[in-house]
C-alpha positions as CSV (number, residue, x, y, z in Angstrom):
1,X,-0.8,20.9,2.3
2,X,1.4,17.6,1.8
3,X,-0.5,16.5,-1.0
4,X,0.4,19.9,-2.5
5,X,3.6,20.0,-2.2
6,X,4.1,16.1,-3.2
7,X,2.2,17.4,-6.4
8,X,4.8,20.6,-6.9
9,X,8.0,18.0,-6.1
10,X,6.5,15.2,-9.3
11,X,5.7,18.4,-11.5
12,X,9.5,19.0,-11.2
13,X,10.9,15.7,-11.7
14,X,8.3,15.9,-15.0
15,X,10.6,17.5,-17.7
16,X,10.8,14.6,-19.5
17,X,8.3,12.5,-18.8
18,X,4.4,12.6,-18.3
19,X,3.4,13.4,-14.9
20,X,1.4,10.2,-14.2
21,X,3.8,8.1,-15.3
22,X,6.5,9.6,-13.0
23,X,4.4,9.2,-10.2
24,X,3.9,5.7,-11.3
25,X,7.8,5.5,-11.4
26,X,7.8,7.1,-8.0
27,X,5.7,5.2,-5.9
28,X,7.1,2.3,-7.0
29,X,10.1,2.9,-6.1
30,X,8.9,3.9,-2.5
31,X,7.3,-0.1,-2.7
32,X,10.6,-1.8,-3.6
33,X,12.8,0.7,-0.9
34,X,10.3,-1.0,1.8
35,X,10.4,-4.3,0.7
36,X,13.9,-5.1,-0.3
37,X,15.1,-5.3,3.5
38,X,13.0,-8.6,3.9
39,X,13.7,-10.2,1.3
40,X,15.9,-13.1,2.3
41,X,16.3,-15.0,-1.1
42,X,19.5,-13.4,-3.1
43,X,18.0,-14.0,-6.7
44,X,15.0,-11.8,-5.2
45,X,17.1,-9.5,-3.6
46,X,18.9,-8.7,-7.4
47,X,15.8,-8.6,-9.0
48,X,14.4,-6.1,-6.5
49,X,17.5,-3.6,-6.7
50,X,17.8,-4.1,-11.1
51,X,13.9,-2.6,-10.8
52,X,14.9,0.4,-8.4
53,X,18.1,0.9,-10.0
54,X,16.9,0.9,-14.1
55,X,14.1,3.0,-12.8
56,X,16.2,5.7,-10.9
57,X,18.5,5.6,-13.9
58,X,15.2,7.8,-15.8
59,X,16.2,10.6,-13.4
60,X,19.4,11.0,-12.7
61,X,19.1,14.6,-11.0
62,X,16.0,14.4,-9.5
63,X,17.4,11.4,-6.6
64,X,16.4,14.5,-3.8
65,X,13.4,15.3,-5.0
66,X,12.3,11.8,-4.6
67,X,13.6,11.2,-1.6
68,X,11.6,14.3,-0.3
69,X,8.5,12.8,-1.6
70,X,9.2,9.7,0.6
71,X,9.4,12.1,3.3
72,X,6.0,13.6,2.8
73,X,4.5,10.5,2.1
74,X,5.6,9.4,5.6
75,X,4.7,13.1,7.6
76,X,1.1,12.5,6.2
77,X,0.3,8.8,6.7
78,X,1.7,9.7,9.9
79,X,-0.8,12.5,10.9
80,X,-3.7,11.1,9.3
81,X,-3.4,7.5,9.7
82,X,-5.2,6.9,6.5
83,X,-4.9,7.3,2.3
84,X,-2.8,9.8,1.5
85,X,-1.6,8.5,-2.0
86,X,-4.5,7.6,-3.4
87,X,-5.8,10.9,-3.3
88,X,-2.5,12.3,-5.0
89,X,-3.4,9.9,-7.8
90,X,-6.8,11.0,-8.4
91,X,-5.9,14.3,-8.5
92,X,-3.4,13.7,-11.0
93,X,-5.6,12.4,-13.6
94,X,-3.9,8.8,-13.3
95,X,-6.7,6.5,-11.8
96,X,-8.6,6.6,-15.4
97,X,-5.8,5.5,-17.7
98,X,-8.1,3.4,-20.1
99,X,-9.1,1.4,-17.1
100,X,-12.1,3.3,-15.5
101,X,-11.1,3.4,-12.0
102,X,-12.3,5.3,-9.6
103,X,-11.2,4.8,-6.0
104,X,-13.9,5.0,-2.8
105,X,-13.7,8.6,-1.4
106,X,-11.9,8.3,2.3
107,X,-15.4,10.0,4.4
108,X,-17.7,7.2,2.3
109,X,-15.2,4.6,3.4
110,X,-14.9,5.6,7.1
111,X,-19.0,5.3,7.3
112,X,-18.6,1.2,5.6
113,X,-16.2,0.7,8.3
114,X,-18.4,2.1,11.4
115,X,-20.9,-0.6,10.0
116,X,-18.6,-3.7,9.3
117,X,-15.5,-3.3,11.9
118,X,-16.9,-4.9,15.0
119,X,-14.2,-6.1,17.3
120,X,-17.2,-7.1,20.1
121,X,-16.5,-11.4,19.3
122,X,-13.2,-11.4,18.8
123,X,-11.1,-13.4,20.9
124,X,-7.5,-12.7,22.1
125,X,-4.7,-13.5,19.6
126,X,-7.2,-14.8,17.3
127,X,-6.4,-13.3,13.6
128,X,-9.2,-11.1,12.6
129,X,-8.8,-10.9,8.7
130,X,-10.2,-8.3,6.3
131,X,-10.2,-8.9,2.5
132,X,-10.9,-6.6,-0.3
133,X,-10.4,-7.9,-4.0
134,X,-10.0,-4.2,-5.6
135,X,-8.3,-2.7,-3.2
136,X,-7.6,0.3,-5.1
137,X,-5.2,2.4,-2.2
138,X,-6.8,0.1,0.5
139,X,-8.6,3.0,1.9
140,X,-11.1,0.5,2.8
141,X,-9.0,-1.5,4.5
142,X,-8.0,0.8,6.3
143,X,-10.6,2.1,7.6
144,X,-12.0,-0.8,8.5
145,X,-8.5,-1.6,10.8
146,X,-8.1,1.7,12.0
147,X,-12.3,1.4,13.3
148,X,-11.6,-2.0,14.7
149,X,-8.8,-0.9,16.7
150,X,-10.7,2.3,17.9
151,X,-13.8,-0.1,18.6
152,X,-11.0,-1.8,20.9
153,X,-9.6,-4.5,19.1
154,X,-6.1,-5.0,19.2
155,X,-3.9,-3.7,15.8
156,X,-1.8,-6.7,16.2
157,X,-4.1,-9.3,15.5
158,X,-5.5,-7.4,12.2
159,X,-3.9,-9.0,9.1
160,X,-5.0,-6.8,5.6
161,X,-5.4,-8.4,2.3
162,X,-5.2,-6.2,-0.7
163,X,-6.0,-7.4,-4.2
164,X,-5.9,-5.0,-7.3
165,X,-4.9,-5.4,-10.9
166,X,-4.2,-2.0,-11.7
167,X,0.3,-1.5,-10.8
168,X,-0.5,1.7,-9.6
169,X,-2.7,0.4,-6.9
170,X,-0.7,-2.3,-5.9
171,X,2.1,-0.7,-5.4
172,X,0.4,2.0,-3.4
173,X,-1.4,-0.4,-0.9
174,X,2.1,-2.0,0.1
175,X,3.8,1.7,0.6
176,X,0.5,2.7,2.5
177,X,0.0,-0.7,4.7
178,X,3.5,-0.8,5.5
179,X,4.1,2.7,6.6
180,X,1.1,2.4,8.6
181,X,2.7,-0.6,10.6
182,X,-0.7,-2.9,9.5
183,X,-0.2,-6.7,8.9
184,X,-0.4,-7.3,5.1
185,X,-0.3,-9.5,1.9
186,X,-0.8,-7.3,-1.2
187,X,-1.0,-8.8,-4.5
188,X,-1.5,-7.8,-8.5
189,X,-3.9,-10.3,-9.6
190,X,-7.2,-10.5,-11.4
191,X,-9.5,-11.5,-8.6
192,X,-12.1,-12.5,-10.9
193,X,-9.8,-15.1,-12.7
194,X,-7.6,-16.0,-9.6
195,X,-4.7,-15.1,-12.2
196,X,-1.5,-13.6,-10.0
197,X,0.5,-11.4,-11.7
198,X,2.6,-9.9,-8.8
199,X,3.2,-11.3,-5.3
200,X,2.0,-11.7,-2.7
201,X,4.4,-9.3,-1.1
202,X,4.2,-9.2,2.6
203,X,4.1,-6.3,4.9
204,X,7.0,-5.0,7.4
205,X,3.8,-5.5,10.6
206,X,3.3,-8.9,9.1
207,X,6.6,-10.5,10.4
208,X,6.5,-7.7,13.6
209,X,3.0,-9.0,14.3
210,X,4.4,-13.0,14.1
211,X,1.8,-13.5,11.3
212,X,3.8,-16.1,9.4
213,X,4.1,-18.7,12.8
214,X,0.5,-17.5,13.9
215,X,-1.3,-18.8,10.7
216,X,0.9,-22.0,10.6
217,X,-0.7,-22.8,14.2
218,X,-4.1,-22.0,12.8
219,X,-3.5,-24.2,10.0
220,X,-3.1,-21.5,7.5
221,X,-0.3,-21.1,4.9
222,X,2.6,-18.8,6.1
């Protein structure tokens, strides 16, 4: 039903632009809403609201609409706990824009998990990190948190790294990790090449969760 009506609301803001490229617009703008209130550094505080700002300025009276969007993307994270955008993408057409990408189904990813999310040698407070280099909308990496924490591992020591190339997907996996409350570090990059394009940008539950002190005592960059 939310992915419905999320499709109806984009359809309407779609008068003058192609649908996948307002919902590109769109969920971008959901990514730099969550992440401008950490920012501490001015210059990237500017450069955060000239994106939201030149963006919004390609839909002057649709501002509602998008804010209802928001709204639905948070009712349905919240119910299910898992991808919601992703699957509004791929039913938009807008995963195969000359790239080929097709994103792991949420049912084949919850049977990975079962298999790899095993919180039985984990020790208190010690970071438990999962990695995934095409992240697509981190379905797997959820999953695989949401299993390890059902297993009986604590949420607060999970920290989420998402990789992808592909803008949409980048920008979904930080809207999607950070409503969710997980621990993450999402970044645009080529993962076969090492090349960053965008990033990383770090999570609301990775400064709740202490993450940036907790990898400095393990020796890890912050």
């Amino acid at each position: 039903m939310h992915a419905t009506t999320f499709i109806k609301l984009l359809k309407q803001s779609a008068r003058r632009f192609p649908t996948w490229e307002v919902f590109s617009d769109v969920v971008r703008m959901m990514a730099l809403t969550l992440r401008a209130p950490l920012l501490l550094n001015e210059e990237e505080k500017a450069d955060v609201e000239r994106q939201f700002v030149a963006l919004a300025a390609k839909y002057p009276e649709n501002a509602e609409l998008f804010a209802r969007m928001f709204a639905i993307v948070c009712l349905a994270l919240e119910e299910t706990g898992t991808d919601f955008l992703g699957g509004v993408m791929e039913r938009l057409g807008a995963t195969n824009l000359g790239t080929d990408q097709y994103l792991t189904p949420t049912p084949v990813a919850d049977a990975i998990a079962r298999v790899v999310a095993n919180p039985s040698e984990h020790a208190a407070g010690q970071i438990v990190t999962m990695s995934d280099p095409s992240c697509g909308a981190s379905v797997m990496l959820i999953e695989s948190a949401r299993k390890f924490v059902d297993a009986g591992g604590p949420a607060s020591d999970v920290l989420l790294l998402a990789d992808d190339l592909d803008q949409n997907a980048f920008n979904i996996s930080y809207v999607q990790l950070s409503l969710l409350g997980w621990a993450g570090i999402v970044r645009r990059m080529d993962s076969l090449t090492g090349t960053v394009y965008e990033g990383p940008w770090y999570t609301p539950g990775y400064f709740l969760s202490c993450m940036p002190m907790r990898r400095l005592a393990a020796g890890r960059a912050a």
